[in-house]
C-alpha positions as CSV (number, residue, x, y, z in Angstrom):
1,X,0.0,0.0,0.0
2,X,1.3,3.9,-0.2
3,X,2.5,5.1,2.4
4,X,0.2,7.8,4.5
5,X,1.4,10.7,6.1
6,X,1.2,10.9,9.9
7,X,-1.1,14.3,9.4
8,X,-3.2,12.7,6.5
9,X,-6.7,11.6,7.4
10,X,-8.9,8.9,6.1
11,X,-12.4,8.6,6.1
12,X,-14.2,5.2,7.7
13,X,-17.6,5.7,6.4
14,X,-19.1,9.5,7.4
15,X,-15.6,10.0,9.8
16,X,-12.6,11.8,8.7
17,X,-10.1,10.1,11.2
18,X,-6.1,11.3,11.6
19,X,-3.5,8.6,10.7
20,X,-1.8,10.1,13.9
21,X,-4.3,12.1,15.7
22,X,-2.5,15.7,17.0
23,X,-0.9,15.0,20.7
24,X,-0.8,11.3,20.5
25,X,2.7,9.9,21.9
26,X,4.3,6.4,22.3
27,X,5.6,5.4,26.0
28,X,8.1,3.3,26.5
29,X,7.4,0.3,29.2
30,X,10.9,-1.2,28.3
31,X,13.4,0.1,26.3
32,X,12.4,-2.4,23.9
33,X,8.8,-2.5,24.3
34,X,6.6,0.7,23.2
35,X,3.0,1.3,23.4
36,X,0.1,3.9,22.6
37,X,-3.7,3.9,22.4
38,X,-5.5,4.9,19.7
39,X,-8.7,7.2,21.1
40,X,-11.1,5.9,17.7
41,X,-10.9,2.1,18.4
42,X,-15.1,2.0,18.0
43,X,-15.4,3.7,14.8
44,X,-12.4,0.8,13.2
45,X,-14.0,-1.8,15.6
46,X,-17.7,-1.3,13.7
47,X,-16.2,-1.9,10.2
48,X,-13.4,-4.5,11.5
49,X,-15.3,-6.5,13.4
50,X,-18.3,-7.9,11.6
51,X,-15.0,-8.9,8.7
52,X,-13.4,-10.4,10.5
53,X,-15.5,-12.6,12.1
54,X,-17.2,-13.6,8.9
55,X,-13.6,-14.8,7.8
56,X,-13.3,-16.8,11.0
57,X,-16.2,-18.4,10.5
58,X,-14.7,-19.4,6.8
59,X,-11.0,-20.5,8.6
60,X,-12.9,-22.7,11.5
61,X,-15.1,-24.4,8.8
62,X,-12.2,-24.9,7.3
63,X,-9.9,-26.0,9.9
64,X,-12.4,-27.7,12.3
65,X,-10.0,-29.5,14.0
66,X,-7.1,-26.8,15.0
67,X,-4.8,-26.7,18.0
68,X,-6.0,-24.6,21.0
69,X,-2.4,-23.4,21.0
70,X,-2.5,-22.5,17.2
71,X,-3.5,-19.1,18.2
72,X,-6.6,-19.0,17.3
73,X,-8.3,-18.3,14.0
74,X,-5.7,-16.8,11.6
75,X,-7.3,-14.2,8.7
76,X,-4.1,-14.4,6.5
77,X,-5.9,-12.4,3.5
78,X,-6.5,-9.1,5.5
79,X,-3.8,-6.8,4.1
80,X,-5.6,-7.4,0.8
81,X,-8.9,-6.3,2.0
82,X,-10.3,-2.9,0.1
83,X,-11.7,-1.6,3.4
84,X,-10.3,2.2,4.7
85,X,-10.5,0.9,8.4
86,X,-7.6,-1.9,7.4
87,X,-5.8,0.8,5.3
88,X,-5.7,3.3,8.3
89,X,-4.6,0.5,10.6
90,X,-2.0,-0.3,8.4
91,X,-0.9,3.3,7.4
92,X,-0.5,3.9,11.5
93,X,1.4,0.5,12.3
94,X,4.0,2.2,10.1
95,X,3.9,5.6,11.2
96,X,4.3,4.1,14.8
97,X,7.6,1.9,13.1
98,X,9.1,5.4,12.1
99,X,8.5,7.0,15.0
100,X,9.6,4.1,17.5
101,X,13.0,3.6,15.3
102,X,13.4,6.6,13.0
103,X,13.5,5.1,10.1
104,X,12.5,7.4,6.7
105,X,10.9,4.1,5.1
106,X,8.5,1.6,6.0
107,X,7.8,-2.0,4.4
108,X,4.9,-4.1,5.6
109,X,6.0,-8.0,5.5
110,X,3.7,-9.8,6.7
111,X,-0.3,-9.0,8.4
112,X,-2.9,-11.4,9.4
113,X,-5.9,-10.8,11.6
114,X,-6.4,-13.3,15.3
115,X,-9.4,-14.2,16.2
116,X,-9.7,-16.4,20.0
117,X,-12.1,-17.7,21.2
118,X,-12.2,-19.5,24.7
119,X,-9.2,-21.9,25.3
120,X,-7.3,-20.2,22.4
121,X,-3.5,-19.3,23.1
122,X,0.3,-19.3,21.4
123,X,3.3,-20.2,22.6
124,X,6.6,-18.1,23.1
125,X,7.9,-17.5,19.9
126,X,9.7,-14.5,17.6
127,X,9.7,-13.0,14.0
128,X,12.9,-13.2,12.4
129,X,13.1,-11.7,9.1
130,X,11.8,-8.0,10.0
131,X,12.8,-5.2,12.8
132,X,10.0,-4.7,14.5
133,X,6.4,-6.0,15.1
134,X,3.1,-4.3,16.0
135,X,0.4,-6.0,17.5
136,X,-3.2,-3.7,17.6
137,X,-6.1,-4.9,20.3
138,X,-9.4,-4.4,18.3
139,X,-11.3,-6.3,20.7
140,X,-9.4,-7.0,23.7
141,X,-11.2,-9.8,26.1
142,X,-13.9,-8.2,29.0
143,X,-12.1,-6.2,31.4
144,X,-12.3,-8.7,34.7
145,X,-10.9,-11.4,32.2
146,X,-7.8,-8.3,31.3
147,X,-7.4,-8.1,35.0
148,X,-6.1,-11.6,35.7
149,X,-4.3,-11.3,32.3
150,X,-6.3,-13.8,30.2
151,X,-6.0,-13.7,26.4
152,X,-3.2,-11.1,27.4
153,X,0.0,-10.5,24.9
154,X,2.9,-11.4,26.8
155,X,6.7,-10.7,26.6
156,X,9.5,-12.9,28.1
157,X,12.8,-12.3,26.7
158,X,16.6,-12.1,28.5
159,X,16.6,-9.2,26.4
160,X,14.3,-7.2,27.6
161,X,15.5,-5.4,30.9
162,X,11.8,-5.5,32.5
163,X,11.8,-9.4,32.0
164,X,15.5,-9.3,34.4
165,X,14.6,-7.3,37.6
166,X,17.0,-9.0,39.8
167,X,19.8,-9.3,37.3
168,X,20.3,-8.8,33.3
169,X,19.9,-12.0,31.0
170,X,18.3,-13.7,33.7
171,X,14.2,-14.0,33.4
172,X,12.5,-13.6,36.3
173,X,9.5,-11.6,34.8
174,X,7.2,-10.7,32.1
175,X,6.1,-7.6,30.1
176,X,2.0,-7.3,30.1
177,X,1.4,-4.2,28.0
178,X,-2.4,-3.1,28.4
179,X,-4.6,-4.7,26.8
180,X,-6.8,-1.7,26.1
181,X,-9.4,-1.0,23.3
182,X,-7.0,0.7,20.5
183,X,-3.8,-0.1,22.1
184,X,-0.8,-0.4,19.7
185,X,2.3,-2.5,21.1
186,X,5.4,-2.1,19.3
187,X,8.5,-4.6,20.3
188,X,11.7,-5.5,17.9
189,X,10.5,-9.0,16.1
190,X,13.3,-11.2,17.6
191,X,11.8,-10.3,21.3
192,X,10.3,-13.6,22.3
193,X,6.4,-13.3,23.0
194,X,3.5,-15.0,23.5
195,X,-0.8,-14.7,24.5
196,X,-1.9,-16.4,27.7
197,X,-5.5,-19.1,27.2
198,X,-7.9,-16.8,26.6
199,X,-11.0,-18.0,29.6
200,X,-13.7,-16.0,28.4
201,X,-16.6,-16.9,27.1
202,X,-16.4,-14.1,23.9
203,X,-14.1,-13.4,21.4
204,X,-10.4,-11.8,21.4
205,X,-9.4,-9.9,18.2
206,X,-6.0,-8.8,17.3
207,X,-3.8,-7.5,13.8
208,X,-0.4,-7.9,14.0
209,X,2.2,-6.4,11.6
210,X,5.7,-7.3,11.1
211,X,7.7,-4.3,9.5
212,X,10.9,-3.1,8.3
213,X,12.7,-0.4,6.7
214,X,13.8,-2.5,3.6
215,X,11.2,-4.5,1.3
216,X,12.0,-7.8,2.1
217,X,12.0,-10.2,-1.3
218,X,10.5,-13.2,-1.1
219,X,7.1,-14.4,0.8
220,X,7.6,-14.7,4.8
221,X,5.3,-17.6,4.6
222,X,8.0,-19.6,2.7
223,X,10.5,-19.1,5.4
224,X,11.1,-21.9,7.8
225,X,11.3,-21.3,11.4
226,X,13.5,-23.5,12.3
């Protein structure tokens, strides 16, 4: 897709919505580990939504038998989709790349929609063709389930200084960045991470990016990772 500037808006339906709306900042929780929250999560969420769980629907009928641990229903197709709320998404996962590592270019490798649903979770793992990866809560689980930090994104990694209170390389800890409506959670791609079961009884939705300053050749689903 082309790139959209960070002052550019788009319109979702009757809205005119900011790729970066004015006074929005990224905080760091770890050196490593950045994170913002978008303010318009229910205008994206009412085009989103209802997409993406009409493709899940397609991928379980599909895939009747998948792993709990699979992490959930994967919607491979969505960075083809012709919808503006998927194109702003997309157009602010790399503003947030360039801000977060100051890079003058951005490259979207790889994008898929998650969609949990009770019992769904994935193992520690990392991306390792691209800097940096972006993971956007569309629908984060109910708030008492966020609480005990069910269905949450985690982040264990001797990297990661937050992970190492008592001393460096040594894990003693994890990173649980919120799991708010519209939050955006940035995090180099080698950083090992994972989400928790999710327990309740609706459905978690997530879009995850992995992005770098260079257009990668080749299709990351061809890659091994091993």
């Amino acid at each position: 897709m082309t790139e959209a500037r960070s002052d550019q808006k788009m319109h979702i339906g009757p809205h005119a919505v900011s790729v970066w709306p004015k006074g929005l900042g990224l905080k760091h929780l770890d050196p490593l580990v950045c994170v913002t929250v978008f303010p318009d999560n229910d205008v994206i969420r009412a085009v989103l939504e209802p997409k993406l769980l009409e493709a899940e629907k397609r991928f379980r009928e599909n895939e009747p038998n998948r792993w709990e641990g699979g992490g959930g229903a994967k919607i491979r197709d969505i960075g083809d989709w012709d919808c503006p709320a998927m194109k702003l998404l997309s157009a602010r996962a790399m503003a947030a790349f360039k801000k977060v590592t100051g890079a003058e270019t951005a490259f979207i490798d790889d994008v898929w929609g998650n969609v949990y649903r009770k019992g769904d979770f994935i193992g520690p793992h990392g991306h390792r063709r691209t800097e940096v990866s972006v993971v956007y809560h569309l629908v984060p689980p109910n708030e008492e389930d966020r609480q005990n930090f069910n269905g949450a994104l985690g982040i264990t990694d001797p990297r990661v200084a937050r992970c190492c209170p008592t001393a460096k390389g040594l894990v003693t800890s994890q990173v649980y960045p919120p799991l708010n409506p519209g939050a955006m959670i940035l995090f180099p791609s080698f950083v090992t991470h994972y989400v928790t079961p999710h327990i309740g009884d609706g459905h978690r939705i997530s879009i995850a990016w992995n992005i770098d300053r260079r257009d990668i050749p080749g299709d990351p689903q061809d890659e091994s990772l091993l």
